[in-house]
C-alpha positions as CSV (number, residue, x, y, z in Angstrom):
1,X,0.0,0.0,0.0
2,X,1.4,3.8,-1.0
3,X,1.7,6.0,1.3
4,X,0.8,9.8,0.6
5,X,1.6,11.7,3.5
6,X,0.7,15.2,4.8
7,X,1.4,17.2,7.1
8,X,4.8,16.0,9.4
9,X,5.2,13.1,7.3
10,X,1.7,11.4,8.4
11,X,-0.3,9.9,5.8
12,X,-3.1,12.4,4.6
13,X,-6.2,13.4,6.0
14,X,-9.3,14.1,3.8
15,X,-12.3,15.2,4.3
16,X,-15.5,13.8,1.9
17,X,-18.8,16.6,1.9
18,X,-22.0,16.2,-0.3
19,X,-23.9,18.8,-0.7
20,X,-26.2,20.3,-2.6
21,X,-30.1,17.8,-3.8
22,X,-29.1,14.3,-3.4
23,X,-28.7,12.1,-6.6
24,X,-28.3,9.1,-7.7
25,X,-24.8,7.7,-7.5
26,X,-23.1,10.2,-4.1
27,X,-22.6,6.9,-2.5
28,X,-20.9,5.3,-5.6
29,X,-18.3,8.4,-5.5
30,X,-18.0,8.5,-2.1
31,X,-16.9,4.9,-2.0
32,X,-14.9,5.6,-5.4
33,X,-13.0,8.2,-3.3
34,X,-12.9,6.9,0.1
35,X,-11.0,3.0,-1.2
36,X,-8.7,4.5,-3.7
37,X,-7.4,6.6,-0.7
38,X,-7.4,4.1,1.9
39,X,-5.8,1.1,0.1
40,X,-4.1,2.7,-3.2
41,X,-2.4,5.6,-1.0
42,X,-3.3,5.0,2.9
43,X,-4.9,8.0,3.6
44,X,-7.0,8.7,6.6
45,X,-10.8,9.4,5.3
46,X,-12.9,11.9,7.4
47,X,-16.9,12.0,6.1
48,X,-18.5,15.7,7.0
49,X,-22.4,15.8,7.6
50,X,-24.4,17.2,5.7
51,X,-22.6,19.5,3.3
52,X,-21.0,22.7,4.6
53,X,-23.0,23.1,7.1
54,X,-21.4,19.8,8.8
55,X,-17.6,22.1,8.7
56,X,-19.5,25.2,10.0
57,X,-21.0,22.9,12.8
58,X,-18.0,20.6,13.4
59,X,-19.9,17.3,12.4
60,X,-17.9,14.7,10.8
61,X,-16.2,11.2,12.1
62,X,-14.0,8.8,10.3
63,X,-15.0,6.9,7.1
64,X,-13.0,3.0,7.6
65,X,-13.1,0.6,4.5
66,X,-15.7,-1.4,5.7
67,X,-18.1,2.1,5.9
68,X,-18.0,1.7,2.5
69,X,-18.5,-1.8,1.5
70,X,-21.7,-1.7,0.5
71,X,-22.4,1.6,-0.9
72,X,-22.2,1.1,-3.9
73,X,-25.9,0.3,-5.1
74,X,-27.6,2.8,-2.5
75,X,-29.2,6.2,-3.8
76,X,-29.0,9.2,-1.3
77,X,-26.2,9.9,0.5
78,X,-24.9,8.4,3.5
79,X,-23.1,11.6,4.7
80,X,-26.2,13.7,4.7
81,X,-26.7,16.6,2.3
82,X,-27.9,20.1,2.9
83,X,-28.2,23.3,0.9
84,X,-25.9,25.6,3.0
85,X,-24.3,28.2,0.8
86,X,-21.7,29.6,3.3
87,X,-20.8,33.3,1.6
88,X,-24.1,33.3,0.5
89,X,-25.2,36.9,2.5
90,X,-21.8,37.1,3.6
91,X,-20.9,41.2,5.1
92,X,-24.4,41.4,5.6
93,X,-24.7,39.8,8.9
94,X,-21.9,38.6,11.6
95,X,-23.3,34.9,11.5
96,X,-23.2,35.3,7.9
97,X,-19.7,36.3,7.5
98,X,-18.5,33.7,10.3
99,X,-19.5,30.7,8.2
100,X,-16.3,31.0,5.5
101,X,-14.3,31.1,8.4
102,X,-15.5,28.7,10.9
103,X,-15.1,26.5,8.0
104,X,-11.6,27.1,7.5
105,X,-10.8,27.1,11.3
106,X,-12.6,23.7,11.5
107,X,-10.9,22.7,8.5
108,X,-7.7,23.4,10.1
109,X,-8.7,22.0,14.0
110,X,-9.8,18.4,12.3
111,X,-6.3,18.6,10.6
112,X,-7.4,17.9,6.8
113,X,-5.1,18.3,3.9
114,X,-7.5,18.5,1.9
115,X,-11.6,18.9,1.0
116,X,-13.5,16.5,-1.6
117,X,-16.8,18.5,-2.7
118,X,-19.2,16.6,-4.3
119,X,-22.1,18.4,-6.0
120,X,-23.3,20.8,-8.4
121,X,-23.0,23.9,-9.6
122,X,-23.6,26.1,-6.1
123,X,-21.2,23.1,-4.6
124,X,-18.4,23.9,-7.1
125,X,-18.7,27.6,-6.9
126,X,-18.6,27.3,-3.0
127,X,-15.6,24.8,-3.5
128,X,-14.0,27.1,-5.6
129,X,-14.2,30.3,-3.4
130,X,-13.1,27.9,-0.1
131,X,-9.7,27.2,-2.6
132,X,-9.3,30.8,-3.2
133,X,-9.4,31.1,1.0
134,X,-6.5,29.0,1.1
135,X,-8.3,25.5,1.7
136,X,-7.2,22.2,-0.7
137,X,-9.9,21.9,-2.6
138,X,-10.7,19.2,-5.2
139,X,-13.8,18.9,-6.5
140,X,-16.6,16.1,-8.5
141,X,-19.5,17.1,-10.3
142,X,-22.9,15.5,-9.8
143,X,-26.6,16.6,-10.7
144,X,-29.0,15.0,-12.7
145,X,-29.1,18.2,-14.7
146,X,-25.9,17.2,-16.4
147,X,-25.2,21.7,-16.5
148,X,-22.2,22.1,-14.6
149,X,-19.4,23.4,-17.4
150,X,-16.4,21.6,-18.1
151,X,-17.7,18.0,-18.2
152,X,-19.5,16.2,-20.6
153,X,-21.4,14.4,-18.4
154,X,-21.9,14.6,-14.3
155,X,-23.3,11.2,-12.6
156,X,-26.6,11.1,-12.0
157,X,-28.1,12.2,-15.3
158,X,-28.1,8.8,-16.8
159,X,-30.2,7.2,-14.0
160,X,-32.1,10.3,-14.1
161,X,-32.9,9.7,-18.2
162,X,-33.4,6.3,-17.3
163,X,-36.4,6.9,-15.0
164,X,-37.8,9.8,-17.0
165,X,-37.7,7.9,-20.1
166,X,-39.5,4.9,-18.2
167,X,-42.4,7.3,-17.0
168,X,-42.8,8.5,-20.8
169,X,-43.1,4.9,-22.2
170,X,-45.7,4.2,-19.9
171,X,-47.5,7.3,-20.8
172,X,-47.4,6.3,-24.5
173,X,-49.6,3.7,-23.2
174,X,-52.3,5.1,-21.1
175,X,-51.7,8.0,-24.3
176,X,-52.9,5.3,-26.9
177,X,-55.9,4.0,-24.8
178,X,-57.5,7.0,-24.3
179,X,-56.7,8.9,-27.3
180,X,-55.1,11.9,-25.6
181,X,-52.2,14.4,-25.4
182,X,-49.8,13.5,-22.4
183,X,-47.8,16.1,-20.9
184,X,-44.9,15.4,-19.0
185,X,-42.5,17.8,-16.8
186,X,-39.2,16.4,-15.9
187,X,-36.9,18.6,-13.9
188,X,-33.4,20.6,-15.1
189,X,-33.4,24.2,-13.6
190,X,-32.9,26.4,-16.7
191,X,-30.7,23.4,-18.6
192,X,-33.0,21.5,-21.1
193,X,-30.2,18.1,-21.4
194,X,-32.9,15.7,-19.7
195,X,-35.7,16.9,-21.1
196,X,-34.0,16.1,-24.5
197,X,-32.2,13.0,-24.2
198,X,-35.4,11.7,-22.2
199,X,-37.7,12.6,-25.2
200,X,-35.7,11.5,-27.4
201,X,-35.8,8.2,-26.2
202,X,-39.1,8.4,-25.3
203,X,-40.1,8.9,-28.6
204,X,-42.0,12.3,-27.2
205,X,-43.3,14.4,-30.4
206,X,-42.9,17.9,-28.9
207,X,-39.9,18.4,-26.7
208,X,-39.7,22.2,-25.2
209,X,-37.1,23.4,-23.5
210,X,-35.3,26.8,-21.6
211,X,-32.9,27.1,-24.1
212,X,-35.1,27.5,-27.7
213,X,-38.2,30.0,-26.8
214,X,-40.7,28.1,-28.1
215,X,-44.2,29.9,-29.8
216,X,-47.9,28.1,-28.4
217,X,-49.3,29.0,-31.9
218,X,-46.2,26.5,-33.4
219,X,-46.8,23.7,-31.1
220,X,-51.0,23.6,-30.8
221,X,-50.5,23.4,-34.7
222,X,-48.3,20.9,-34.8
223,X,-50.7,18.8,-32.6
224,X,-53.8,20.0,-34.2
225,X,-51.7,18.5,-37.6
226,X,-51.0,15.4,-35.6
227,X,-54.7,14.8,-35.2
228,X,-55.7,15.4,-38.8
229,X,-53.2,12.9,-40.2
230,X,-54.8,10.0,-37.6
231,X,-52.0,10.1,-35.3
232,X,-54.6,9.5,-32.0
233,X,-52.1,10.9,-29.6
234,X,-49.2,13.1,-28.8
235,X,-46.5,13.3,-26.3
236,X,-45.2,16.9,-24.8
237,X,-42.0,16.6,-23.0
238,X,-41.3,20.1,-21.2
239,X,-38.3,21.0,-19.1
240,X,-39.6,22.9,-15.9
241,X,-37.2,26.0,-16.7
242,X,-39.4,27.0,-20.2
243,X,-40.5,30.3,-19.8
244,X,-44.5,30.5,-18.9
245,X,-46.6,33.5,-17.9
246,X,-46.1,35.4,-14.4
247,X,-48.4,33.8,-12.0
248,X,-48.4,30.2,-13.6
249,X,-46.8,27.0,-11.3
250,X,-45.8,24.4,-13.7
251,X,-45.0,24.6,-17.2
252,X,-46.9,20.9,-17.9
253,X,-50.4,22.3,-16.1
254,X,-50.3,25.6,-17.7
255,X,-49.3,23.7,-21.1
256,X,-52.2,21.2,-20.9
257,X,-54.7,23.5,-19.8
258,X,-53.4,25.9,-23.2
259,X,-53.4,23.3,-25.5
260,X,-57.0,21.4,-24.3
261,X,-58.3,25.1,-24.8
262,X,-56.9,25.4,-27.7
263,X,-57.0,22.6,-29.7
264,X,-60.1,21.0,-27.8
265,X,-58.3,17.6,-27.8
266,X,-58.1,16.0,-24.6
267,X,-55.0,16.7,-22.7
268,X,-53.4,15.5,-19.2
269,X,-50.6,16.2,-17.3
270,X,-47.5,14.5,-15.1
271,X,-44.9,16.3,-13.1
272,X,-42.1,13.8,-12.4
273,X,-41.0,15.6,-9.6
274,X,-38.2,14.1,-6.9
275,X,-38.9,10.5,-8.5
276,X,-36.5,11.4,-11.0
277,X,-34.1,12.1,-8.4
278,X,-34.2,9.3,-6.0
279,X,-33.3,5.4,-6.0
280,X,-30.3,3.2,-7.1
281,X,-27.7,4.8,-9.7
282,X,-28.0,3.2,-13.3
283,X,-24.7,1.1,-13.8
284,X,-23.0,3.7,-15.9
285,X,-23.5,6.0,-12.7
286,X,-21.6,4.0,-10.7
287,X,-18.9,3.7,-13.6
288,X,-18.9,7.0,-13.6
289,X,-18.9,8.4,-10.2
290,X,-16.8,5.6,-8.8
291,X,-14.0,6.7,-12.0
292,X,-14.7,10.2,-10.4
293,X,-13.8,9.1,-7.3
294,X,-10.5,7.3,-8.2
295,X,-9.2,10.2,-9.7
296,X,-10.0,12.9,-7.2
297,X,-8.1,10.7,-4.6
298,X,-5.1,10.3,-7.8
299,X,-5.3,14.2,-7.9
300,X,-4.7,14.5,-4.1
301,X,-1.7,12.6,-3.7
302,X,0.3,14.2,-6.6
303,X,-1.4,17.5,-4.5
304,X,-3.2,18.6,-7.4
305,X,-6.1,20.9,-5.2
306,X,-8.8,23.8,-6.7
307,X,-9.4,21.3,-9.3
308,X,-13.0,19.5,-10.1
309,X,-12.5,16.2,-12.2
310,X,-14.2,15.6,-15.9
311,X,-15.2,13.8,-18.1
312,X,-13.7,14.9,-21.6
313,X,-14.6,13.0,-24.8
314,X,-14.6,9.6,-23.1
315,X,-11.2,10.5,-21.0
316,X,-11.2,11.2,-16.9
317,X,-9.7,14.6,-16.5
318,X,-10.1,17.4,-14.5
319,X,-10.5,21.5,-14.9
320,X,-9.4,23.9,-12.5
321,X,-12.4,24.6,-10.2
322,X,-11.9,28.6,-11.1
323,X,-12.7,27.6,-15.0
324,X,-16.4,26.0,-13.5
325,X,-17.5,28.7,-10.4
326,X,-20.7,30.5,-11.7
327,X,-20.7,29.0,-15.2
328,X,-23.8,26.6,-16.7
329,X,-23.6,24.4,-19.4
330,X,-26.9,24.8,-21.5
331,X,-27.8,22.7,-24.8
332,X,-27.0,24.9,-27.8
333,X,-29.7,25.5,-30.6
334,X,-27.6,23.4,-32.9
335,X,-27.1,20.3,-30.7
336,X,-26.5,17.7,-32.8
337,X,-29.3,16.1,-30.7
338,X,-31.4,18.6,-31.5
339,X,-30.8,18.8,-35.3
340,X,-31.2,15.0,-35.1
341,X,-34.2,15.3,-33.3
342,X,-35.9,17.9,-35.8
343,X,-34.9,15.7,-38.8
344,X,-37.1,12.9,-37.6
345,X,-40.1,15.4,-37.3
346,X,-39.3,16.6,-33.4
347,X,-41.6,19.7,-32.7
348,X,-39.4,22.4,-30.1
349,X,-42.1,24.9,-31.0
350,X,-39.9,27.5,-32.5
């Protein structure tokens, strides 16, 4: 066993966070992370609670080997996850300005050489502004979203496409029987990447999404054309970031409501909600976040720190976590899914 050692000569200390909405696959990287430093380098692994807020409270104890056995399969997080954004409202009040630095004095007091962040996009930036404080810092992306810049893919989408796509092939059914439109909302914040790759292979006939404004006069045609040529039913897949009126909760009830109005064909709606979010990582997840792990541990030892590791055309890599803070990857208007996907007849409603 290597030995990667830190400060006077002891092996390394490192401390594991998740933070951020749980997703399929944390425990996956978490192991990935926590073996590779134990028996590749014989590291000592410290597990935080519940995302920053477990480094502003002090709440953390040792992660052994046989923590992790196990893992692997579950969803969630077994370290506990929160949405704590520590300079969030920092100079504003004293609490609020303490939390950066109770974090580094904790940081300091539990002796760590370094912090593994795993999350998304508000978990990187935070990671990245803790580096710029002085802390070692490496970072791994995860969100089902699959928007945080600098890697082509983050864990958790693919289980995430997985269950959405399963939810739209049984609405083509209940779709068929009834002779109706189905509407389906699947979550993304303002990125549109599940939406698409979930109607895609879902076969959905209008897909609408944050990034291409899309006009109701284009897609109640399109379905009212759908109709006319004996097709007895349609499937709407909208992302919940499309743009709706002021006023109006969910893109998929104000869409169905619109398009029953408008088109008088019988329409119905499904917000996917936290399902899409919850239960065990697909396999490629856990390829994924457990090659994510290995190499944020890799990227300790050789004391590579303010770094998040990537995915770059099929290679493990990593970006400097600087490069990521603040930034969102969105799906262009000439995705080559996209242009794919209007070549087979795919509405987008632009």
């Amino acid at each position: 066993m290597g030995k990667s050692n830190g400060k006077n000569g002891r092996p390394q200390k490192i401390g594991i966070l998740t933070a951020g909405g749980d997703c399929p696959g944390i425990n996956a990287a978490i192991r990935g992370v926590g073996k590779t430093a134990i028996v590749k380098y014989g590291m000592q692994v410290i597990g935080i609670s519940d995302g920053y807020a477990g480094l502003i409270n002090k709440e953390y104890r040792e992660l052994t080997e046989s923590d992790l056995s196990g893992i692997l399969t579950l969803g969630g997080t077994i370290l506990g996850t929160s949405r704590e954004k520590p300079f969030k409202g920092s100079g504003k009040k004293k609490d609020e300005l303490r939390k950066p630095l109770l974090i580094k004095e904790h940081y300091e007091q539990i002796g760590l050489d370094c912090l593994v962040c795993i999350g998304g996009n508000g978990t990187m930036k935070t990671a990245n502004m803790l580096s710029e404080n002085g802390l070692n810092v490496v970072g791994i992306p995860k969100t089902i979203d699959n928007d945080i810049w600098g890697t082509d893919m983050t864990f958790g989408f693919d289980s995430a496409v997985n269950i959405a796509t399963e939810a739209i092939d049984r609405l083509h059914s209940t779709a068929n029987s009834h002779k109706r439109i189905m509407v389906i909302e699947l979550m993304g914040h303002n990125a549109g990447w599940l939406a698409l790759y979930s109607g895609m292979a879902g076969g959905g006939d209008v897909i609408l999404i944050p990034e291409i404004p899309h006009d109701e006069k284009v897609v109640m045609d399109y379905l009212r054309k759908r109709a006319d040529n004996n097709k007895p039913y349609s499937i709407v897949v909208v992302a919940e970031g499309v743009a709706i009126p002021e006023g109006e909760d969910s893109p998929a009830r104000y869409l169905a409501r619109r398009i029953q109005e408008e088109t008088g064909l019988e329409t119905r709606e499904t917000v996917l909600g936290y399902i899409q979010r919850g239960g065990s990582p697909s396999p490629m997840d856990r390829v994924l976040a457990s090659r994510f792990g290995a190499a944020a541990a890799n990227l300790i030892a050789k004391s590579e720190f303010g770094r998040m590791v990537a995915q770059r055309n099929g290679e493990i890599s990593s970006v400097k976590l600087s490069e990521v803070g603040g930034k969102t990857k969105l799906v262009s208007k000439d995705d080559p899914m996209v242009r794919q996907a209007r070549e087979m007849g795919t509405c987008f409603g632009d």
